[in-house]
N, C-alpha and C positions, 0 to 999 in steps of 0.2 A: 504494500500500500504506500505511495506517493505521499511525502509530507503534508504537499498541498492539498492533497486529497483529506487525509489525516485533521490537518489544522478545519477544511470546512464542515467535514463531519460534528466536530468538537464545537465548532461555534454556531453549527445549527440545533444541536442538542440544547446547548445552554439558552438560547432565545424562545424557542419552543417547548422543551419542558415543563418550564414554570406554568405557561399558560394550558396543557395539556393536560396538569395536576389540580390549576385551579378548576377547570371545566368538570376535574372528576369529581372534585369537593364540592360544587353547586350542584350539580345535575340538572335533575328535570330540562327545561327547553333545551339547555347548551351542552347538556349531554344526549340528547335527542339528536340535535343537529349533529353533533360531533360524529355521531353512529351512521346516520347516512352518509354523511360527509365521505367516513372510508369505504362502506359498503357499495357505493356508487360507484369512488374511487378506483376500487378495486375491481370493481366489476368491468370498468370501462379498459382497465390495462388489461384484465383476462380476456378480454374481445381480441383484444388487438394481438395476445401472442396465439391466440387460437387462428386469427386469422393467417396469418405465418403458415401455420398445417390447412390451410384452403375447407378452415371449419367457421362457420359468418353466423357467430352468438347474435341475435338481435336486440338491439342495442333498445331500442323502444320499448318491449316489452319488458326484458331484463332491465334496465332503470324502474320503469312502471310496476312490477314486480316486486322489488326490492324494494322500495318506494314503501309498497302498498303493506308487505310484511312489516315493514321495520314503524311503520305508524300504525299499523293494528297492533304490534306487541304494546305500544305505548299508550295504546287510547282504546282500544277493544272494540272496534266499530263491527267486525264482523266475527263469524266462528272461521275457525283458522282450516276446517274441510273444503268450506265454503270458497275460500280465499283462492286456495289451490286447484279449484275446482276449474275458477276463473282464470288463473296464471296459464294452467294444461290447456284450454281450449283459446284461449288468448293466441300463445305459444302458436299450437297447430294451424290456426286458420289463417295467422297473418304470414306461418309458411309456404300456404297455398300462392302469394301472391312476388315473395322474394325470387324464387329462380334466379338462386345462388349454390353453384354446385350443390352438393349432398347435402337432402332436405332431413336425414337422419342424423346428419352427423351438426347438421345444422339445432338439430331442436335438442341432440342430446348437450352439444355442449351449453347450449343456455339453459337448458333446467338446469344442468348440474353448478355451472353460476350462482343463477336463483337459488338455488336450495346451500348450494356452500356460503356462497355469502350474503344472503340474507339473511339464513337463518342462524348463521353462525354468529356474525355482528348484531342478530336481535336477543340473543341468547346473552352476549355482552350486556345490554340495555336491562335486561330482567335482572342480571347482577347487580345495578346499580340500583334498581328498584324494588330489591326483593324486600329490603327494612324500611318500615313506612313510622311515621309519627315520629315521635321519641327519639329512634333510635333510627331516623332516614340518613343522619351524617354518616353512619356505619356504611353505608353500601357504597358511599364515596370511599373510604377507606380501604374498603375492599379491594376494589376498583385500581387504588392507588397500592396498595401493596401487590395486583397480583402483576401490574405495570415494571413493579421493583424487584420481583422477584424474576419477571421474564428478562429483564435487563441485566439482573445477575448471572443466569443461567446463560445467558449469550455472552457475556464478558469473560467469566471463567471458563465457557469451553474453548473462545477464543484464545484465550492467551497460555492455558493450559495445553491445550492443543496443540499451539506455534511451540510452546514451550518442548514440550515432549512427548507431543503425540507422533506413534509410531504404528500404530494398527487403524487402518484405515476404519469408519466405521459402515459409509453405503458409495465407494468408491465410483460407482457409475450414474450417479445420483449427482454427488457432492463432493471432488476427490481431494478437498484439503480438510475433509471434519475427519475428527478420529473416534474412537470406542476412550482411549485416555481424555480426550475435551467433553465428551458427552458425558461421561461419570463424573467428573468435573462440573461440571451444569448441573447436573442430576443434583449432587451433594448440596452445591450450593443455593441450588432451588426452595430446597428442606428449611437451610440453615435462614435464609433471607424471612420466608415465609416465617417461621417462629419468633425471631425476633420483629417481624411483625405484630405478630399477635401479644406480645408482650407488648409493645409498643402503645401501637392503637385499637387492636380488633377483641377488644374482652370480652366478645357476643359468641366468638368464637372458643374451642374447646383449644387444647393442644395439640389434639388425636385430629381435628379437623384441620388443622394448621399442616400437621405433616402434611396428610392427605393432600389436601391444595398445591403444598412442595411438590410432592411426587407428582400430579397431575401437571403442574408446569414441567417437571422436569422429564417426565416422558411425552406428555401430547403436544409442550411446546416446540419440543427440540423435533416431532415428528410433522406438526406443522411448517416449519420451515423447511426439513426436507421432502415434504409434498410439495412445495412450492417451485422448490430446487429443480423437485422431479419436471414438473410444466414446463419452466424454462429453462433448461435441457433440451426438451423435447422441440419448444420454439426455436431452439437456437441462440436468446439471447441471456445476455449476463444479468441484467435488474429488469423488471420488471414496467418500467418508464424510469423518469432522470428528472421526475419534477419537482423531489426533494433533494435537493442540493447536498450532494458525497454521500447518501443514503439509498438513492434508486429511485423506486416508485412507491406508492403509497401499502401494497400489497407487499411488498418487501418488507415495509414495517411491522407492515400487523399481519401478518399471517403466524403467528406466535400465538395470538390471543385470540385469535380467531378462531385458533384448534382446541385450546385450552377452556375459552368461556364456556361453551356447550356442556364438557366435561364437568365443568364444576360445577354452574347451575345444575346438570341433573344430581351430582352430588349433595349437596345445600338442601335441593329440596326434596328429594328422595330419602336422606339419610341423617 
């Protein structure tokens, strides 16, 4: 990595951050908007590396779709069968009119869009929402440590990795991560999280804190190698270049994107 590369990474974190922590700590509208914001985001760069393999996600529905998920999780306008009922035949009909190479390959990769990141970044949003009244600051915390701990878990496999990693861990995937960087993340996913919950999160148990670690530290670090995996298969390195020395918007959150679902079903299943 290029110094200059280096230095912009570091000074677009520290400008961004602050603001990305306070959004988590208010919620409601400006974490609404923040949820689309990437969902859309990312939606619009998986268009375009799909389009790369001669596969044309629609872009109108897929916005409108994710759209329409990520303000029903927020507002409950419809039942969520129903939703889908309308996204599937939306999808279909307005493939009838595209005649754009393969209309299969056309509609699967936009469901799998809609459903990956819709409902993955609305699963996000239920996180923040899940403690009402009283205790609503808590799901900002939440929010905010599992932010801390995904950053942990990517710094330690990083440098642990450069450091001494020697056994590849998904070489055709990702060929500079190792099996020594990802137990590295793993550990440290644990360790962040806990001192989390000691911190701020006393809603939380201990035994729930691990848990949260371990779920960052394996579905995070496998989120970002599904990502890996896509843009492999496109050909390119990030996924757009519109956050300056970090890539695209799906480059950043594709961590917590695999994570949130996880842990919402945890939370409230368990």
């Amino acid at each position: 990595m290029k110094l200059g590369n280096t230095f912009t990474r570091i000074l677009v974190a520290l400008i961004s951050i602050p603001g990305l922590l306070a959004i988590c700590y208010f919620g409601e509208i400006y974490f609404l908007i923040f949820t689309m914001t990437i969902a859309l985001g990312s939606y619009y760069e998986f268009a375009l590396m799909a389009k790369i393999k001669d596969s044309y996600a629609s872009r109108t529905v897929g916005f409108s779709a994710i759209a329409a998920i990520v303000l029903n999780n927020y507002y409950g306008f419809i039942e969520e069968a129903s939703l889908f009922i309308i996204i599937i035949l939306a999808l279909s009909i307005v493939e009838l009119f595209r005649n754009k190479e393969s209309a299969i390959f056309n509609i699967g990769v936009s469901l799998f869009g809609i459903l990956y990141l819709g409902l993955f970044s609305s699963s996000l949003l239920s996180l923040r929402e899940y403690y009402q009244d009283e205790n609503y600051i808590m799901g900002g915390y939440l929010i905010v440590s599992i932010f801390l701990t995904i950053w942990a878990c990517d710094s330690a496999a990083f440098f642990v990795g450069t450091a001494i990693g020697k056994h590849k861990l998904f070489p055709r995937v990702s060929p500079n991560k190792s099996w020594e960087g990802a137990i590295a993340g793993f550990v440290f996913s644990i360790l962040v999280m806990i001192l989390a919950k000691i911190i701020l999160l006393d809603v939380l148990s201990m035994t729930d804190a691990v848990v949260i670690g371990i779920i960052v530290g394996v579905f995070g670090q496998a989120g970002d190698l599904i990502e890996s995996l896509i843009k492999r298969d496109a050909g390119v390195k990030d996924s757009s270049s519109i956050i300056p020395g970090h890539g695209g918007i799906f480059d950043r959150f594709d961590s917590i994107f695999f994570s949130a679902p996880v842990i919402f079903l945890y939370i409230t299943l368990f």
